[in-house]
Backbone as CSV, one residue per row, in Angstrom:
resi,resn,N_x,N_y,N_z,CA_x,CA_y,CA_z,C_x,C_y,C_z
1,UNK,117.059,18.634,-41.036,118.282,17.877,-40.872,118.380,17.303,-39.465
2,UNK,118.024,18.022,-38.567,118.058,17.271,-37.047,117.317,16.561,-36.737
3,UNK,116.009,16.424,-37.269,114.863,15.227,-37.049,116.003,14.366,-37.982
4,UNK,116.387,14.398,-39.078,117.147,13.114,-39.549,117.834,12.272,-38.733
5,UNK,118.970,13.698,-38.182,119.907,12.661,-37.414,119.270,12.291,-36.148
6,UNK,118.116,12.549,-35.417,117.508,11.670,-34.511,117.302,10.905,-34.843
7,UNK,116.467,10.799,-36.029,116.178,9.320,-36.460,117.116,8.312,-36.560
8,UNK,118.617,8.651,-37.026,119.625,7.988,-36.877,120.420,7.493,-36.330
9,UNK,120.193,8.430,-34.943,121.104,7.887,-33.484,119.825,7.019,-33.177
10,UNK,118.628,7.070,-33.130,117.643,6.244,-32.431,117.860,4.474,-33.130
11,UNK,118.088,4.392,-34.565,118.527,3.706,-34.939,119.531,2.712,-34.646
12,UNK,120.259,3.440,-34.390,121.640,3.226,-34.300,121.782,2.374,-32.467
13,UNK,121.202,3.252,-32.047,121.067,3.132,-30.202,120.282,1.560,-30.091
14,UNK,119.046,1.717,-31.090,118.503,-0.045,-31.234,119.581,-1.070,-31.503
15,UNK,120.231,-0.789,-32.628,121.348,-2.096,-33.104,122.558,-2.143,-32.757
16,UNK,123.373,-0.951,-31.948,124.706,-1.550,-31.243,124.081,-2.480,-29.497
17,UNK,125.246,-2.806,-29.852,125.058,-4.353,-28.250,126.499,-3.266,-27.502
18,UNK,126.805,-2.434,-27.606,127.198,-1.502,-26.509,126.185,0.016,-25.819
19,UNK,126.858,0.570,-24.947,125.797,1.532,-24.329,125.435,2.857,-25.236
20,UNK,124.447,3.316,-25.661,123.568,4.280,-25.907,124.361,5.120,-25.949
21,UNK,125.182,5.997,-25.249,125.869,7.321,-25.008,126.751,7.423,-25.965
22,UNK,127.432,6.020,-26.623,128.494,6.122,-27.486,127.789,6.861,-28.871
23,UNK,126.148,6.795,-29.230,125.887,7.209,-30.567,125.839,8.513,-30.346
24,UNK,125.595,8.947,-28.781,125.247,10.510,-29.061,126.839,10.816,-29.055
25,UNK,127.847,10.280,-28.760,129.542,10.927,-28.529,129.707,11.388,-29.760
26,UNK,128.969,10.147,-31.413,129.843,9.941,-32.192,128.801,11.296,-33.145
27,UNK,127.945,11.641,-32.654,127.222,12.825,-33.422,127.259,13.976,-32.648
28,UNK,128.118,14.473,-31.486,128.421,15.329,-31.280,129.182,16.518,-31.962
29,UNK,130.239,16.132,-32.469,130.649,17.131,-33.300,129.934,17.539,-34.430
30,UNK,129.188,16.925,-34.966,128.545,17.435,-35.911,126.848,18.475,-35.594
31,UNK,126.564,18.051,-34.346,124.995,18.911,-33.998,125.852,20.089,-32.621
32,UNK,127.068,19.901,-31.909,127.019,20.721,-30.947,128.008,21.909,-31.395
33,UNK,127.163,23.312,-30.943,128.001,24.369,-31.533,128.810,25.043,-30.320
34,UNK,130.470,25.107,-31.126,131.348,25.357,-30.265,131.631,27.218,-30.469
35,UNK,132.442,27.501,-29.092,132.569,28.540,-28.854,133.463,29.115,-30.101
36,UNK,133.686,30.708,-30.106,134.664,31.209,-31.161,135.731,30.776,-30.975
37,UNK,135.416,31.283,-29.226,137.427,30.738,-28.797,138.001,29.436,-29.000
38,UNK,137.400,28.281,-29.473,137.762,27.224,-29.922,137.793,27.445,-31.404
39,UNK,137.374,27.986,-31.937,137.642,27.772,-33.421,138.921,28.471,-33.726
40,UNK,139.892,27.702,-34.823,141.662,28.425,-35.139,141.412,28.317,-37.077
41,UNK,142.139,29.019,-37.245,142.496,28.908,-38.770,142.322,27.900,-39.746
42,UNK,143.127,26.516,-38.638,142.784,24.945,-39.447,141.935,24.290,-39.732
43,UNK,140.765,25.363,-39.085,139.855,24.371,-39.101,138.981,24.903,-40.645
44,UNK,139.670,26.077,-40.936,139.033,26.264,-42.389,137.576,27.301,-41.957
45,UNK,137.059,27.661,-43.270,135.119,27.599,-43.317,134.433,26.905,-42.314
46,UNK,133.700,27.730,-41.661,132.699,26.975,-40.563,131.199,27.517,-41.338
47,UNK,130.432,27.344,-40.500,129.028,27.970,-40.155,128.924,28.238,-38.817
48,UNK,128.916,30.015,-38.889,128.747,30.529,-37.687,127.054,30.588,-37.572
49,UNK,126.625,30.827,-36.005,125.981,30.976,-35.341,125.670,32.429,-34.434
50,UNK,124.570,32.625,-33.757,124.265,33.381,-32.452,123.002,32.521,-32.357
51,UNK,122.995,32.750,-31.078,121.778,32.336,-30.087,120.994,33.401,-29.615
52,UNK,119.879,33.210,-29.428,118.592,32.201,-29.943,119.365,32.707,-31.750
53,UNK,118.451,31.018,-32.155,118.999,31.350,-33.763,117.905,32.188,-34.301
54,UNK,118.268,33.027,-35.343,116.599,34.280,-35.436,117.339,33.586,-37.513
55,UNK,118.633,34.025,-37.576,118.771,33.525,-39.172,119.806,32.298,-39.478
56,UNK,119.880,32.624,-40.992,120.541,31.615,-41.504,122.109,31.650,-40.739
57,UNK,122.901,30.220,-41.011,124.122,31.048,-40.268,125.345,31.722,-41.155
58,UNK,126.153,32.601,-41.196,127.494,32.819,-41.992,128.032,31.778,-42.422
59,UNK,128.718,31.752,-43.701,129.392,30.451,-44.131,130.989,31.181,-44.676
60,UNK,132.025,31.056,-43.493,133.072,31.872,-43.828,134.252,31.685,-42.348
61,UNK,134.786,32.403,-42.159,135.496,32.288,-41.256,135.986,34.131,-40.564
62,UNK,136.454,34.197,-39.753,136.561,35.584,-39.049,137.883,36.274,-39.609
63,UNK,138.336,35.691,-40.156,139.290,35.817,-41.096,138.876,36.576,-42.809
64,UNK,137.389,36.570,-43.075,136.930,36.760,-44.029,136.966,38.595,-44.059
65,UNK,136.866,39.206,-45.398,136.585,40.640,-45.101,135.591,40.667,-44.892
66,UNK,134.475,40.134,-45.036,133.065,40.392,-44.538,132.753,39.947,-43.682
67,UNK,133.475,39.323,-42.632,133.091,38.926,-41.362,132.043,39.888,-41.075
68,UNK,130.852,39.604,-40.478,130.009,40.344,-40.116,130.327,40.361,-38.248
69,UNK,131.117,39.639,-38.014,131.560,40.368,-36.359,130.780,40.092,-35.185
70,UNK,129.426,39.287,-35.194,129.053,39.192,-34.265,128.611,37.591,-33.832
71,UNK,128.929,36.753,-34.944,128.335,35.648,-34.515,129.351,34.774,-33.210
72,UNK,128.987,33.925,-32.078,129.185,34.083,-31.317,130.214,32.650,-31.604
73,UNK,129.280,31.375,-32.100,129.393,29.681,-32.058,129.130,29.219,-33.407
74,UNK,130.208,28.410,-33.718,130.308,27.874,-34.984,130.009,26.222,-35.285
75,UNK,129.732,25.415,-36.340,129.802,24.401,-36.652,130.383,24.226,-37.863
76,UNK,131.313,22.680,-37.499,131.701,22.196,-38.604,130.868,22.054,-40.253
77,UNK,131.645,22.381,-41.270,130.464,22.511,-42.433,130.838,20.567,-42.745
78,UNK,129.824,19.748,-43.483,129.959,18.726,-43.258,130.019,18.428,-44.672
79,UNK,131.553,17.857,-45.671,131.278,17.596,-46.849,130.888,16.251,-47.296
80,UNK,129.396,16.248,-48.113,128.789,14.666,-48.211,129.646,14.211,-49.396
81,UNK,130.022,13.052,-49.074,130.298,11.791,-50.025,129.797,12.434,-51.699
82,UNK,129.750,12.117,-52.564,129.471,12.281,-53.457,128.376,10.607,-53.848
83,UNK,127.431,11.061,-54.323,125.910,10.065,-54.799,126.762,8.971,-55.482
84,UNK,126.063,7.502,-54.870,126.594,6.555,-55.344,125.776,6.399,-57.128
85,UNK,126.370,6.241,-58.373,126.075,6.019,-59.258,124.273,5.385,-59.155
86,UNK,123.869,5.870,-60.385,122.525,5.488,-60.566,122.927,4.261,-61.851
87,UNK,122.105,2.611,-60.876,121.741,1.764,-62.373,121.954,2.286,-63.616
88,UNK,123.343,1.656,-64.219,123.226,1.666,-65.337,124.311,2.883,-65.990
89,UNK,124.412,3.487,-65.344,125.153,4.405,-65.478,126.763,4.373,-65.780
């Protein structure tokens, strides 16, 4: 998934006629993992983290009974669009 979105800011960085920094602003929230202490209730289900990453991450919130308690940094979970119809369909 992260070689993707390189490929996509690199893209992206070729065809805007403004400066470079704006593609990495606009994919920040989605690749940079924030602290616990920033994460609140509203923000729902994350995917937690620890560093160095060794596994998969938690998909839940600290709020959960199974919080497992130690992950440190979370990311937004990202819901895709739903597939544009296939020909014909």
């Amino acid at each position: 998934m992260n070689d993707l979105i390189e490929e996509l800011k690199k893209t992206m960085k070729r065809e805007i006629s403004g400066p470079s920094w704006v593609v990495d602003e606009l994919f920040k929230p989605l690749t940079e993992a924030k602290s616990i202490d920033e994460w609140h209730e509203d923000y729902g289900d994350a995917l937690w983290w620890t560093f160095p990453i060794q596994e998969s991450p938690y998909c839940g919130s600290p709020l959960d009974e199974d919080w497992p308690g130690y992950h440190t940094h979370w990311t937004p979970i990202v819901i895709p669009a739903a597939p544009a119809p296939k020909e014909g369909e």
